[in-house]
mmCIF file of the N, C-alpha and C atoms, coordinates in Angstrom:
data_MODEL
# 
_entry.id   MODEL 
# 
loop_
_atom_site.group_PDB 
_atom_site.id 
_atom_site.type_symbol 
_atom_site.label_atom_id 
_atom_site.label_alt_id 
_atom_site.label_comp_id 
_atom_site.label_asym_id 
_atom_site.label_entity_id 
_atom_site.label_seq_id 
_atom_site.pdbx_PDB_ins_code 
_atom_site.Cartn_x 
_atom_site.Cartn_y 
_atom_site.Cartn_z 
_atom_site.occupancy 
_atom_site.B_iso_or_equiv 
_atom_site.pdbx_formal_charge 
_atom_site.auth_seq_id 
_atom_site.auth_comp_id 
_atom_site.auth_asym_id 
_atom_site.auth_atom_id 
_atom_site.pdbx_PDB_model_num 
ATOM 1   N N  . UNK A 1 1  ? 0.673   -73.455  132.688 1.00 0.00 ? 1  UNK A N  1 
ATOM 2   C CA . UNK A 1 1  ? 0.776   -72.023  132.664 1.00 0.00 ? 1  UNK A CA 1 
ATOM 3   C C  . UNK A 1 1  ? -0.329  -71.475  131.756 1.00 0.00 ? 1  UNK A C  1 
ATOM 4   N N  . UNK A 1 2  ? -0.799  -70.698  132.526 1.00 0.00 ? 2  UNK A N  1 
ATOM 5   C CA . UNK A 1 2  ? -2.037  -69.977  131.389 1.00 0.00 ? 2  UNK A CA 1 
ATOM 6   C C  . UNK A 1 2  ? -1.694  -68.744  130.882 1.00 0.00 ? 2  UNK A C  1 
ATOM 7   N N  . UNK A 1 3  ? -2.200  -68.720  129.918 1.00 0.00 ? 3  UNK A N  1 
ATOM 8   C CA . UNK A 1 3  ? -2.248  -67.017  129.109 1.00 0.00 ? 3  UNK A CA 1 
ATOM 9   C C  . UNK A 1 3  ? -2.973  -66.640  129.385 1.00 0.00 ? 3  UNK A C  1 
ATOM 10  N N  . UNK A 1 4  ? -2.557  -64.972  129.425 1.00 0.00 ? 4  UNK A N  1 
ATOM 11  C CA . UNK A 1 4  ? -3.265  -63.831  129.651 1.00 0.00 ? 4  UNK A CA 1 
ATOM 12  C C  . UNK A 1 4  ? -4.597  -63.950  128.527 1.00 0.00 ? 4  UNK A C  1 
ATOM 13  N N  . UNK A 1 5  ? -5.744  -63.333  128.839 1.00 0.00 ? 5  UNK A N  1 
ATOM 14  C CA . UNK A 1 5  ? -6.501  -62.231  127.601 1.00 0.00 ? 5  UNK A CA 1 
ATOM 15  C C  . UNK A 1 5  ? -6.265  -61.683  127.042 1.00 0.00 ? 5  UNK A C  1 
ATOM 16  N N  . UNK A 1 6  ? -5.001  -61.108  127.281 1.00 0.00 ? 6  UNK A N  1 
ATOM 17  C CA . UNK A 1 6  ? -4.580  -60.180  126.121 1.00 0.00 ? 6  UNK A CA 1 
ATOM 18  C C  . UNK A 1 6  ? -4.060  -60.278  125.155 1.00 0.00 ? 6  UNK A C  1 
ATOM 19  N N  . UNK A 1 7  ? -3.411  -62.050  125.269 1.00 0.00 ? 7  UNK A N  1 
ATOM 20  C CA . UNK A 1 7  ? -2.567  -62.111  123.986 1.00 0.00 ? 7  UNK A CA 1 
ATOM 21  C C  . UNK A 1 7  ? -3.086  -62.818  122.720 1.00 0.00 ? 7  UNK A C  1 
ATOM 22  N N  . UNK A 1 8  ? -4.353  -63.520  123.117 1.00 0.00 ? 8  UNK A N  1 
ATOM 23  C CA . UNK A 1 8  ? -5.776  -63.625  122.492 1.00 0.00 ? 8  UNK A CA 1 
ATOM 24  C C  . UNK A 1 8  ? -7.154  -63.394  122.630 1.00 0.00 ? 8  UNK A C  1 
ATOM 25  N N  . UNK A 1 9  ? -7.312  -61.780  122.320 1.00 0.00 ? 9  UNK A N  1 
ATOM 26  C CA . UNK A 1 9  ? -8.449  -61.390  122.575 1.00 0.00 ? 9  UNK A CA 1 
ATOM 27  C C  . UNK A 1 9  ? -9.549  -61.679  121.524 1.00 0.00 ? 9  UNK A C  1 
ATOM 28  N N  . UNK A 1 10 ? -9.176  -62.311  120.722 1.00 0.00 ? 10 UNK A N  1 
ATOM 29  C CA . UNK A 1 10 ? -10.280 -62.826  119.866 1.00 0.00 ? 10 UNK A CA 1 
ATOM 30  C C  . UNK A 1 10 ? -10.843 -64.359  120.155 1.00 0.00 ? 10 UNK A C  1 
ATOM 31  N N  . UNK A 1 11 ? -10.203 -64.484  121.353 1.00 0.00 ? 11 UNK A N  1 
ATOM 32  C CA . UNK A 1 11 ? -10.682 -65.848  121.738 1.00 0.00 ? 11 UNK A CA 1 
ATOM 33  C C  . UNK A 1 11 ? -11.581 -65.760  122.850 1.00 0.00 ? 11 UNK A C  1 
ATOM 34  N N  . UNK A 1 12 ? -13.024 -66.777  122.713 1.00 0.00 ? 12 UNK A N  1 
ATOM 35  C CA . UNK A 1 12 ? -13.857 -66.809  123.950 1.00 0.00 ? 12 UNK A CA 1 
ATOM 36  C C  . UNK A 1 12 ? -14.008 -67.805  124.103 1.00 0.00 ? 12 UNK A C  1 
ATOM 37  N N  . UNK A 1 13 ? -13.845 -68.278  125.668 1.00 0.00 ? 13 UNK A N  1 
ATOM 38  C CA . UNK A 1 13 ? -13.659 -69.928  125.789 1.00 0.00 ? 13 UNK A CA 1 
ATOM 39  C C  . UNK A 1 13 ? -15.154 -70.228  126.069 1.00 0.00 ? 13 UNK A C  1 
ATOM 40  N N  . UNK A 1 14 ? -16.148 -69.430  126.246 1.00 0.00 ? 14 UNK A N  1 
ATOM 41  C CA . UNK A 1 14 ? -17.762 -69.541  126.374 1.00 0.00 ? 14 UNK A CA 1 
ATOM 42  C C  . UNK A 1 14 ? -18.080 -70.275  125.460 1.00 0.00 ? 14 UNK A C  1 
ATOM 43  N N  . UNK A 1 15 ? -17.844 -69.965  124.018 1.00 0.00 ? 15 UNK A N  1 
ATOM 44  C CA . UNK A 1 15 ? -18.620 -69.929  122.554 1.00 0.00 ? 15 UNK A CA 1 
ATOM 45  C C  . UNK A 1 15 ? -17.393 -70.854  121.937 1.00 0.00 ? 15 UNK A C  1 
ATOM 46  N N  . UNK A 1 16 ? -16.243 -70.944  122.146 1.00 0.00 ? 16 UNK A N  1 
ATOM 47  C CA . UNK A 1 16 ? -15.247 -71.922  121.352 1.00 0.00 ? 16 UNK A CA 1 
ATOM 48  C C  . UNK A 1 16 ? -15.988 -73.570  121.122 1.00 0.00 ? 16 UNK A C  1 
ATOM 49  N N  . UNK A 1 17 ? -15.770 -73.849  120.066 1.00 0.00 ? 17 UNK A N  1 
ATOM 50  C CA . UNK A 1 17 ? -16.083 -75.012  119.379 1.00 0.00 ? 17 UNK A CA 1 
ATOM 51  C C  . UNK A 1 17 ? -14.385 -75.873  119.061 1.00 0.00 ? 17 UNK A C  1 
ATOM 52  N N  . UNK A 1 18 ? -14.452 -76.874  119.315 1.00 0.00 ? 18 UNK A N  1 
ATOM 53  C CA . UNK A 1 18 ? -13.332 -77.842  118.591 1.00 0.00 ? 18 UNK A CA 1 
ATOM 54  C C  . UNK A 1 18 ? -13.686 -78.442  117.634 1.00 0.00 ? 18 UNK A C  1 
ATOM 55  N N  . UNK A 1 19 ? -13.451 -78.000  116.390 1.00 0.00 ? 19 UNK A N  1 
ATOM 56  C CA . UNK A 1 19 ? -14.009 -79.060  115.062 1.00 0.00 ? 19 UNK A CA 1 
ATOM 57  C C  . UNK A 1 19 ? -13.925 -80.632  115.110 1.00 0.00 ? 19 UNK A C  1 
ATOM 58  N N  . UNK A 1 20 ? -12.978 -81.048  116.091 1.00 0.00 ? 20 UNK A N  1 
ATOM 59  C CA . UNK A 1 20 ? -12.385 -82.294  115.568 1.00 0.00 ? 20 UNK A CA 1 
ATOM 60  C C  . UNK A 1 20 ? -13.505 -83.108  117.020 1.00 0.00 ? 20 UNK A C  1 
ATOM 61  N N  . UNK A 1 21 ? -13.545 -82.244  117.729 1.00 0.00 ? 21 UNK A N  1 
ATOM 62  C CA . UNK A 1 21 ? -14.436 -82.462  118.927 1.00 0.00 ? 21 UNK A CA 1 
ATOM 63  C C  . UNK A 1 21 ? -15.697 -82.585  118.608 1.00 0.00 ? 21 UNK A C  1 
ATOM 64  N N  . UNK A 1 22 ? -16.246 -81.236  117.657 1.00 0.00 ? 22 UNK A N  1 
ATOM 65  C CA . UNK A 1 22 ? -17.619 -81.326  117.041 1.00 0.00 ? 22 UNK A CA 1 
ATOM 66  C C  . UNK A 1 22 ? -17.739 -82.367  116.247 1.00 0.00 ? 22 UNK A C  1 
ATOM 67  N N  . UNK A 1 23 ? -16.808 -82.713  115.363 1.00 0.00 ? 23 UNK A N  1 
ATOM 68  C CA . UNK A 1 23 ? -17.324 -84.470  114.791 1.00 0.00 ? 23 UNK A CA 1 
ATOM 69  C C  . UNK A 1 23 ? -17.168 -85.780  115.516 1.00 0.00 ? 23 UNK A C  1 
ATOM 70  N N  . UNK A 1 24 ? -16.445 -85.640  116.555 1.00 0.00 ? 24 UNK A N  1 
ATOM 71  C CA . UNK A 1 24 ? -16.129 -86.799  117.615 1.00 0.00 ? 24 UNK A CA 1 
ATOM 72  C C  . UNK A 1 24 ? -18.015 -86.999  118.056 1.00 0.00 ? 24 UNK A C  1 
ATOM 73  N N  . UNK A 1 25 ? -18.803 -86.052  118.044 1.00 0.00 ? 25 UNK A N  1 
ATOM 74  C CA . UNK A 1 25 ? -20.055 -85.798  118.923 1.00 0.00 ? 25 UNK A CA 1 
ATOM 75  C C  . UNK A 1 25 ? -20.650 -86.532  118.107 1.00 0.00 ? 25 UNK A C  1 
ATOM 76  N N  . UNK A 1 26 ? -20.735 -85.309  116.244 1.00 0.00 ? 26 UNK A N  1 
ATOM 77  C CA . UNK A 1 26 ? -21.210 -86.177  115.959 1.00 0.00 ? 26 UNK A CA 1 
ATOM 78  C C  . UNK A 1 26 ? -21.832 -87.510  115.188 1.00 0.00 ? 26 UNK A C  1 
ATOM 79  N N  . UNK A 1 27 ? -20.219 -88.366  115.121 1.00 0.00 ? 27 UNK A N  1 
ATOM 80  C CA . UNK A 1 27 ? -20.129 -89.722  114.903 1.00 0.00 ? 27 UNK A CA 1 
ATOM 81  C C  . UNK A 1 27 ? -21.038 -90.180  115.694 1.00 0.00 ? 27 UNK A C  1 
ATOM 82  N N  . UNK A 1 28 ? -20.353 -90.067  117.271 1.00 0.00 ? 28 UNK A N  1 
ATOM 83  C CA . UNK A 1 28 ? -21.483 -90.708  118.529 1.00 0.00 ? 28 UNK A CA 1 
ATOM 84  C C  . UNK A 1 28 ? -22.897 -90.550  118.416 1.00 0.00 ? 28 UNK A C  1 
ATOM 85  N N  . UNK A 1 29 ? -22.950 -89.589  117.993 1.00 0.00 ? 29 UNK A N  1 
ATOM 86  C CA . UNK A 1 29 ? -24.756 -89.233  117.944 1.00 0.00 ? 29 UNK A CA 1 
ATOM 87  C C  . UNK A 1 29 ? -25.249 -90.255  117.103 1.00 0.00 ? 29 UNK A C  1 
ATOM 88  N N  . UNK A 1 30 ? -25.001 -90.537  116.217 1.00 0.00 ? 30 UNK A N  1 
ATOM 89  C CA . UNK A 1 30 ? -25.605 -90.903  114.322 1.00 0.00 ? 30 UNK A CA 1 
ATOM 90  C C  . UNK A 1 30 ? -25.218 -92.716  115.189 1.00 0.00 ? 30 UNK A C  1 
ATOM 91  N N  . UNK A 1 31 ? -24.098 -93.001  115.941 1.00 0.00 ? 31 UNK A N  1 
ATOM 92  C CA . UNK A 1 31 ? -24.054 -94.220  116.219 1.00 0.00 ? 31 UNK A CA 1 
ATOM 93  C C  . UNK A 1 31 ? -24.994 -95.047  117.329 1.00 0.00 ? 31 UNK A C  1 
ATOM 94  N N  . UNK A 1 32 ? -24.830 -94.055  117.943 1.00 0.00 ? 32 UNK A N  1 
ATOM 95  C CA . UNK A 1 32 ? -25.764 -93.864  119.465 1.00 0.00 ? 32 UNK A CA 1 
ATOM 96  C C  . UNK A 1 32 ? -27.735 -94.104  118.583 1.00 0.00 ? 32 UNK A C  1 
ATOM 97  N N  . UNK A 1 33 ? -27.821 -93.225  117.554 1.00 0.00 ? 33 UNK A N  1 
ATOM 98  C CA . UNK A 1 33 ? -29.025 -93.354  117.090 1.00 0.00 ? 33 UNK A CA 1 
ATOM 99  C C  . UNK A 1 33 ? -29.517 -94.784  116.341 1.00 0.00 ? 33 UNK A C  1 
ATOM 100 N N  . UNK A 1 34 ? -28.271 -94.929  115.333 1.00 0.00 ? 34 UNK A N  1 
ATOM 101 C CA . UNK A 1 34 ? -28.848 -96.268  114.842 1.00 0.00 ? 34 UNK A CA 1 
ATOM 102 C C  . UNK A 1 34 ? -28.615 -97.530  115.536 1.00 0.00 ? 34 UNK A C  1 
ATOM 103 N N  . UNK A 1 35 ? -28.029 -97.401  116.913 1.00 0.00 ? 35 UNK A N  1 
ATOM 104 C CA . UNK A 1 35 ? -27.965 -98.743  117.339 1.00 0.00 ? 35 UNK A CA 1 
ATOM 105 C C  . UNK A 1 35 ? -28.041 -98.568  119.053 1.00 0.00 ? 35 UNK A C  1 
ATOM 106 N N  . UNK A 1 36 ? -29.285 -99.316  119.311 1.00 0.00 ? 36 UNK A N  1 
ATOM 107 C CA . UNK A 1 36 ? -29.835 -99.114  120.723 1.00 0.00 ? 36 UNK A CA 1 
ATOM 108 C C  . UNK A 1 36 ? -29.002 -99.452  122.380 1.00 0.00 ? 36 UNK A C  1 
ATOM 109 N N  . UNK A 1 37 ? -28.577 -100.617 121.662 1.00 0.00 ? 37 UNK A N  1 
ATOM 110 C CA . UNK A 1 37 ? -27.494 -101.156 122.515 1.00 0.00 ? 37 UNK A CA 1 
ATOM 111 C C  . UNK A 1 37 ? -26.017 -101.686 122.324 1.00 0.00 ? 37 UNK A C  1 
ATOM 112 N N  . UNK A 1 38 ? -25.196 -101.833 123.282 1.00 0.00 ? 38 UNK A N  1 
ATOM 113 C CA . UNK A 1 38 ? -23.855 -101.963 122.774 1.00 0.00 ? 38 UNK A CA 1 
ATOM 114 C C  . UNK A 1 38 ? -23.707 -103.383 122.178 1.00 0.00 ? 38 UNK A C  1 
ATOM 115 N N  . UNK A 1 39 ? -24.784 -104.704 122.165 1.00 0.00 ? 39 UNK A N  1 
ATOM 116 C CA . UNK A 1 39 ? -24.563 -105.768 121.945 1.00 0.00 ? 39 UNK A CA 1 
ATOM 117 C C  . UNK A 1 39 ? -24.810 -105.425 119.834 1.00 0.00 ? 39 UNK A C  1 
ATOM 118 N N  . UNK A 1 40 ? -25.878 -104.425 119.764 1.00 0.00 ? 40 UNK A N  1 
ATOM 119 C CA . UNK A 1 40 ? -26.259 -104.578 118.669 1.00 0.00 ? 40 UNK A CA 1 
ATOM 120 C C  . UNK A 1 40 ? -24.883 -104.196 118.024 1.00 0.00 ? 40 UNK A C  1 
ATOM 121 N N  . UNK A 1 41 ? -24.630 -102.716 118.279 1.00 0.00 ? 41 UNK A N  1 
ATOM 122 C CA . UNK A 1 41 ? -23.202 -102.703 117.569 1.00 0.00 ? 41 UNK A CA 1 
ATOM 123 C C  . UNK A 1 41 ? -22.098 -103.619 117.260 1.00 0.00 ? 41 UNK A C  1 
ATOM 124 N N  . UNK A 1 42 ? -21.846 -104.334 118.337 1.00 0.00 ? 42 UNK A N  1 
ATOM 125 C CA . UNK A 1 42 ? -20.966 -105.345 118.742 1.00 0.00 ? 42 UNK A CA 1 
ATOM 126 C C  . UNK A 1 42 ? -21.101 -106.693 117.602 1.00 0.00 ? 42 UNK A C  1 
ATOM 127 N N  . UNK A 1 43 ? -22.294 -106.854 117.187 1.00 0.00 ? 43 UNK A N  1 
ATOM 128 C CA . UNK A 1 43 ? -22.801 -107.440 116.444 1.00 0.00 ? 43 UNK A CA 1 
ATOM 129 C C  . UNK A 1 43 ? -22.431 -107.455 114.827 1.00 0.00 ? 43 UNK A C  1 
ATOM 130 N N  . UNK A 1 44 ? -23.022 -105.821 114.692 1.00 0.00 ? 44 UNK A N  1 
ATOM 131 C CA . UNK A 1 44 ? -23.226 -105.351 113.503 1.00 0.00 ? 44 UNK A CA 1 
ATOM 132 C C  . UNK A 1 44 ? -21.275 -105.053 112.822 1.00 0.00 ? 44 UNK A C  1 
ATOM 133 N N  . UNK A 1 45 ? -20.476 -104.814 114.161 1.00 0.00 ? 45 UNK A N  1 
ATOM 134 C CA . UNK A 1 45 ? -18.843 -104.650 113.461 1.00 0.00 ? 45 UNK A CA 1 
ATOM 135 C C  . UNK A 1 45 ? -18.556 -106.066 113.812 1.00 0.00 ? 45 UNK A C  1 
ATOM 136 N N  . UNK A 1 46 ? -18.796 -106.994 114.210 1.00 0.00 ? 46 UNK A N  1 
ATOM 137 C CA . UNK A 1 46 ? -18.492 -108.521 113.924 1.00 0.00 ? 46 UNK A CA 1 
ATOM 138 C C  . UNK A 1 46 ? -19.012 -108.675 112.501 1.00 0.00 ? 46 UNK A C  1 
ATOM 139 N N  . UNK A 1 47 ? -19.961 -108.219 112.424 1.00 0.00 ? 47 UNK A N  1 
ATOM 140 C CA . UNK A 1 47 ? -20.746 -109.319 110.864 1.00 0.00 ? 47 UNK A CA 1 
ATOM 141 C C  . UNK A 1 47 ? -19.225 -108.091 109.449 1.00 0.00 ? 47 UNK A C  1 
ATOM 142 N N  . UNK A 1 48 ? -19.455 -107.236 109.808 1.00 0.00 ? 48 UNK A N  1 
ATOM 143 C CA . UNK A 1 48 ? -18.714 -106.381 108.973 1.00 0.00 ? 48 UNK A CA 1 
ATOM 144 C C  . UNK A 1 48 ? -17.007 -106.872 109.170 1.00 0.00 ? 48 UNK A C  1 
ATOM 145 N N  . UNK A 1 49 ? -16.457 -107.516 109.837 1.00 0.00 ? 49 UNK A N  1 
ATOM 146 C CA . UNK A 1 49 ? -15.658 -108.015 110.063 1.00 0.00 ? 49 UNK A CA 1 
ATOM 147 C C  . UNK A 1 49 ? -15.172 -109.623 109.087 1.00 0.00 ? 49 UNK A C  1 
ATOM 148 N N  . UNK A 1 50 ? -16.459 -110.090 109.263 1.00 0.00 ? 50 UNK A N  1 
ATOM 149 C CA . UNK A 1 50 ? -16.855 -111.615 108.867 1.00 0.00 ? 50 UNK A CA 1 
ATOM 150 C C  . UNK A 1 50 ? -16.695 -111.388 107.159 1.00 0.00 ? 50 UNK A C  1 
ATOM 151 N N  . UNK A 1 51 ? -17.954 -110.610 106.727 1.00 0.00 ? 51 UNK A N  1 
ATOM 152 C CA . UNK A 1 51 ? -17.670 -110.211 105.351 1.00 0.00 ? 51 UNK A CA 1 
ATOM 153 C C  . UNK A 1 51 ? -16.439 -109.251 104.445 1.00 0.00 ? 51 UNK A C  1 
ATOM 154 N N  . UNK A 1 52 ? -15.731 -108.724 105.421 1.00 0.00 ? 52 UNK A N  1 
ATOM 155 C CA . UNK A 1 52 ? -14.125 -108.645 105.037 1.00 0.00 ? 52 UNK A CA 1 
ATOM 156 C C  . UNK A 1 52 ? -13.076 -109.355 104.665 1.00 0.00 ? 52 UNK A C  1 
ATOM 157 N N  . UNK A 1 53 ? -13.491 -110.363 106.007 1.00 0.00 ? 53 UNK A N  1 
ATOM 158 C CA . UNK A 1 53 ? -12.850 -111.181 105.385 1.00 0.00 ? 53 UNK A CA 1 
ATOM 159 C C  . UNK A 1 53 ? -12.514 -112.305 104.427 1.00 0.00 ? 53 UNK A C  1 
ATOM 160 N N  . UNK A 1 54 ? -14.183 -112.251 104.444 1.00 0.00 ? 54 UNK A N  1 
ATOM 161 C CA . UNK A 1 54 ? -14.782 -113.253 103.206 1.00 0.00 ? 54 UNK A CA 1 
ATOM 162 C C  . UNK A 1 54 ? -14.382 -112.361 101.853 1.00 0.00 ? 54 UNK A C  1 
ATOM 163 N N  . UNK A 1 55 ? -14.448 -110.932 101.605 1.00 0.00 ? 55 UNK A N  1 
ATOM 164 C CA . UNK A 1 55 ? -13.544 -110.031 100.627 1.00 0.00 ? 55 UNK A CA 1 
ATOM 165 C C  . UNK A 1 55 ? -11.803 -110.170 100.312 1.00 0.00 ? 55 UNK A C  1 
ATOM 166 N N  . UNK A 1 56 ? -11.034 -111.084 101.227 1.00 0.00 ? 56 UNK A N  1 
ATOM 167 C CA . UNK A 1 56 ? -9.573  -111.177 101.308 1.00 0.00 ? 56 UNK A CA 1 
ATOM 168 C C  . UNK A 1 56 ? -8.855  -109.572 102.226 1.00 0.00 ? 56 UNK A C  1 
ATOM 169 N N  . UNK A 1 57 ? -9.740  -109.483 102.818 1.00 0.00 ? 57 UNK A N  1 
ATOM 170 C CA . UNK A 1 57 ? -8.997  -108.045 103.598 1.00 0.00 ? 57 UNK A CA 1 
ATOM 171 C C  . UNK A 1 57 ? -8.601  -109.130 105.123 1.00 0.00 ? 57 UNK A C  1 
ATOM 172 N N  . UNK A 1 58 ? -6.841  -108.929 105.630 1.00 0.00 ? 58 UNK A N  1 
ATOM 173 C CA . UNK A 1 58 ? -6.240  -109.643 106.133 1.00 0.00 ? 58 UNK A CA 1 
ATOM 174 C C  . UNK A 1 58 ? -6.127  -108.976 107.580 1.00 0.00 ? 58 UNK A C  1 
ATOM 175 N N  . UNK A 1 59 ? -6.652  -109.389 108.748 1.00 0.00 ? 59 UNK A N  1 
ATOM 176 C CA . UNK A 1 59 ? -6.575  -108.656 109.991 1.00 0.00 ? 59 UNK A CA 1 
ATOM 177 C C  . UNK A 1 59 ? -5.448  -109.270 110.362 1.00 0.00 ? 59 UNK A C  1 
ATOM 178 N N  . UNK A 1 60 ? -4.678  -108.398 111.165 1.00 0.00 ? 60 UNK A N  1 
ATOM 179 C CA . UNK A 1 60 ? -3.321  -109.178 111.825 1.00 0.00 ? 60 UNK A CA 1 
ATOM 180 C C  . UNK A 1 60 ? -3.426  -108.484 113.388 1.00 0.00 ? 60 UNK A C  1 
ATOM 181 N N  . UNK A 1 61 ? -3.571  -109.889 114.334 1.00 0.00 ? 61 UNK A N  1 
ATOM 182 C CA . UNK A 1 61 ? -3.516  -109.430 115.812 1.00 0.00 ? 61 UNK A CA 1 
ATOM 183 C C  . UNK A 1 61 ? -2.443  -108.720 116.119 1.00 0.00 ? 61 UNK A C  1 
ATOM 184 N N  . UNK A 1 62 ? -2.536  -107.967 116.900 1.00 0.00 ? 62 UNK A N  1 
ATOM 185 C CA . UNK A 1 62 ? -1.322  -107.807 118.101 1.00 0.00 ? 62 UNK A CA 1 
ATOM 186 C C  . UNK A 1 62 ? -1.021  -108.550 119.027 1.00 0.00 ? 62 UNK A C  1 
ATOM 187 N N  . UNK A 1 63 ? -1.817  -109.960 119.386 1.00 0.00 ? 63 UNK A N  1 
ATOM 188 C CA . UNK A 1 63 ? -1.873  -110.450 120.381 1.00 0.00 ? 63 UNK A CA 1 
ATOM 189 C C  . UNK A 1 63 ? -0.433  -111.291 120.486 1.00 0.00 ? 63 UNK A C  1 
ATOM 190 N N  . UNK A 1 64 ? 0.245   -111.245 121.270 1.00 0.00 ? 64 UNK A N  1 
ATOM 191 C CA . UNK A 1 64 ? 1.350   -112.147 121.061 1.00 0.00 ? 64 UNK A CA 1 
ATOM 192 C C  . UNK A 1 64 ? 1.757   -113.138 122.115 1.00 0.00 ? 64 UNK A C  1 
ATOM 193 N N  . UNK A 1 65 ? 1.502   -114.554 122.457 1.00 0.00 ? 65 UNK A N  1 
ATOM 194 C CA . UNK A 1 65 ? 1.213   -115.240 123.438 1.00 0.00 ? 65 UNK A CA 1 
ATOM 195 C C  . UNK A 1 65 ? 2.033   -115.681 123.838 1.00 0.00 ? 65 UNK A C  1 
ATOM 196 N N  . UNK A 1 66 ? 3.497   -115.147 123.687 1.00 0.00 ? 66 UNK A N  1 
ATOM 197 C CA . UNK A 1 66 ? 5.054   -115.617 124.371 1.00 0.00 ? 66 UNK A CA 1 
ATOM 198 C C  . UNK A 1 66 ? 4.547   -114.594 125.436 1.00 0.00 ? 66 UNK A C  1 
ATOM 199 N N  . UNK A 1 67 ? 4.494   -113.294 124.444 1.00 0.00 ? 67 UNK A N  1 
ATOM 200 C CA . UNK A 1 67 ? 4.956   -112.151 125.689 1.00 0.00 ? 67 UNK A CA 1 
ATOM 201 C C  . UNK A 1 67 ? 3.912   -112.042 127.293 1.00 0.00 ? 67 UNK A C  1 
ATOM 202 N N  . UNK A 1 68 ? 2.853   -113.285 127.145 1.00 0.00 ? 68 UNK A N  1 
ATOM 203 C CA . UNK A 1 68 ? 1.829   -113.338 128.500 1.00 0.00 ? 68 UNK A CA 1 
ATOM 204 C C  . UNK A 1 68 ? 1.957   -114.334 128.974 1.00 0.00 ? 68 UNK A C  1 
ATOM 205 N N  . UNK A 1 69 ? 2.588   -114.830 129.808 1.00 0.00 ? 69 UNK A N  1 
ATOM 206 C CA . UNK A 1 69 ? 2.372   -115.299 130.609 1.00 0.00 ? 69 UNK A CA 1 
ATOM 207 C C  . UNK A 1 69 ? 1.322   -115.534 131.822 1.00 0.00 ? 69 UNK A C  1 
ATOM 208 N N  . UNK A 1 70 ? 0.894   -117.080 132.081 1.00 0.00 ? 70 UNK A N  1 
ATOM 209 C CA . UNK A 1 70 ? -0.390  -117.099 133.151 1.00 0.00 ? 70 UNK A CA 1 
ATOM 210 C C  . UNK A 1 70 ? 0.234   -116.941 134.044 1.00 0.00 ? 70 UNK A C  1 
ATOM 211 N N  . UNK A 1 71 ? -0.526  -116.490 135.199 1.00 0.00 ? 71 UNK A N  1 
ATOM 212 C CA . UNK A 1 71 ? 0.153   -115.937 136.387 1.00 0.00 ? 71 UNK A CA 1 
ATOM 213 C C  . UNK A 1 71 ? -0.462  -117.410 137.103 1.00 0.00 ? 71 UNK A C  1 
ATOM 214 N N  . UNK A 1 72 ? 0.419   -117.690 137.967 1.00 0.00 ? 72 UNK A N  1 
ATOM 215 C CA . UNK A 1 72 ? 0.484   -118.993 138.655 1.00 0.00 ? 72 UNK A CA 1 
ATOM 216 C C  . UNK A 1 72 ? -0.385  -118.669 140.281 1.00 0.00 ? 72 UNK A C  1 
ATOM 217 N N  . UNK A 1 73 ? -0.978  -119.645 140.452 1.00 0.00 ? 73 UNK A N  1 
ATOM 218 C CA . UNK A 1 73 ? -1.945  -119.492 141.170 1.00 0.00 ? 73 UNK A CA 1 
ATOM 219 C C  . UNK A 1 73 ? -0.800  -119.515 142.802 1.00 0.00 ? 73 UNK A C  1 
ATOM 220 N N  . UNK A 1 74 ? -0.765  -118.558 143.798 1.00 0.00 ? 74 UNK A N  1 
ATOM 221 C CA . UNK A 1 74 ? -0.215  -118.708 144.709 1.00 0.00 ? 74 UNK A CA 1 
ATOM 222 C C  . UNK A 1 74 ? -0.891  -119.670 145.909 1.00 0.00 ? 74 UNK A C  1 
ATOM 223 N N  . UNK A 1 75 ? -0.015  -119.865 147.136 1.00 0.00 ? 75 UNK A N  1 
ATOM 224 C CA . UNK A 1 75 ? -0.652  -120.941 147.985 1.00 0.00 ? 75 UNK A CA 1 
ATOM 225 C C  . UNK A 1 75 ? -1.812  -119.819 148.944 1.00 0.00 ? 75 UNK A C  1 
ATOM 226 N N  . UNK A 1 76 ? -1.783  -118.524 148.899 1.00 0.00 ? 76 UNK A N  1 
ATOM 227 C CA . UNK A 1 76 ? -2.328  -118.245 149.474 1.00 0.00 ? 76 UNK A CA 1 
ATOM 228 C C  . UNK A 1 76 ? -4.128  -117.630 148.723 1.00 0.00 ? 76 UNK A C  1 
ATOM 229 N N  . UNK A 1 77 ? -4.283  -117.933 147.487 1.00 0.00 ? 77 UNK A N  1 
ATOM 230 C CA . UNK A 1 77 ? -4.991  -117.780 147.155 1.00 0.00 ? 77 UNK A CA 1 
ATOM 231 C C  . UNK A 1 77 ? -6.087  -119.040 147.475 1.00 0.00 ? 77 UNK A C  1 
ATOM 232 N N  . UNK A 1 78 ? -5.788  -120.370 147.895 1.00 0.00 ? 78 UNK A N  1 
ATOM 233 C CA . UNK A 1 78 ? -6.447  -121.602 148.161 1.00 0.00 ? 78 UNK A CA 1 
ATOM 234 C C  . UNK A 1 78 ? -7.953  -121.081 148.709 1.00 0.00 ? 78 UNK A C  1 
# 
C-alpha cells in the first residue's frame, strides 16, 4: 500500500539518500579499490583470519555434519 504526497510532503524520492545505503556504497567502493580481484580479497581475509588465530581469537563453525547427510547416488543417475 502506498502513501499519498500529502502525508509526506517533505519527502522526495528523486533526491532521497539512505545513510545506511550510502555507507553500504561506500565500504564497496574503498574495497572494490584496494583489491582488484575477488581471489585477492579472498586471500587477504584468509591471511587476517590465520593471524587471529595465531592472536587466540576462537572461530566456531556452524557447520554441523550429523545434520547433512550425502545424498545417495540413485540407479538412475548411472
Amino acid at each position: 500500500m502506498q502513501e499519498t504526497p500529502e502525508k509526506h510532503p517533505e519527502f522526495d524520492p528523486e533526491t532521497y539518500t539512505d545513510p545506511i545505503l550510502e555507507e553500504c556504497y561506500r565500504i564497496k567502493a574503498e574495497i572494490s579499490a584496494q583489491f582488484k580481484k575477488p581471489g585477492e580479497l579472498y586471500a587477504y581475509l584468509k591471511a587476517m583470519q590465520e593471524e587471529n588465530k595465531r592472536n587466540g581469537i576462537k572461530y566456531v563453525s556452524y557447520y554441523d555434519p550429523s545434520k547433512h547427510t550425502p545424498s545417495e547416488k540413485s540407479e538412475d543417475d548411472d
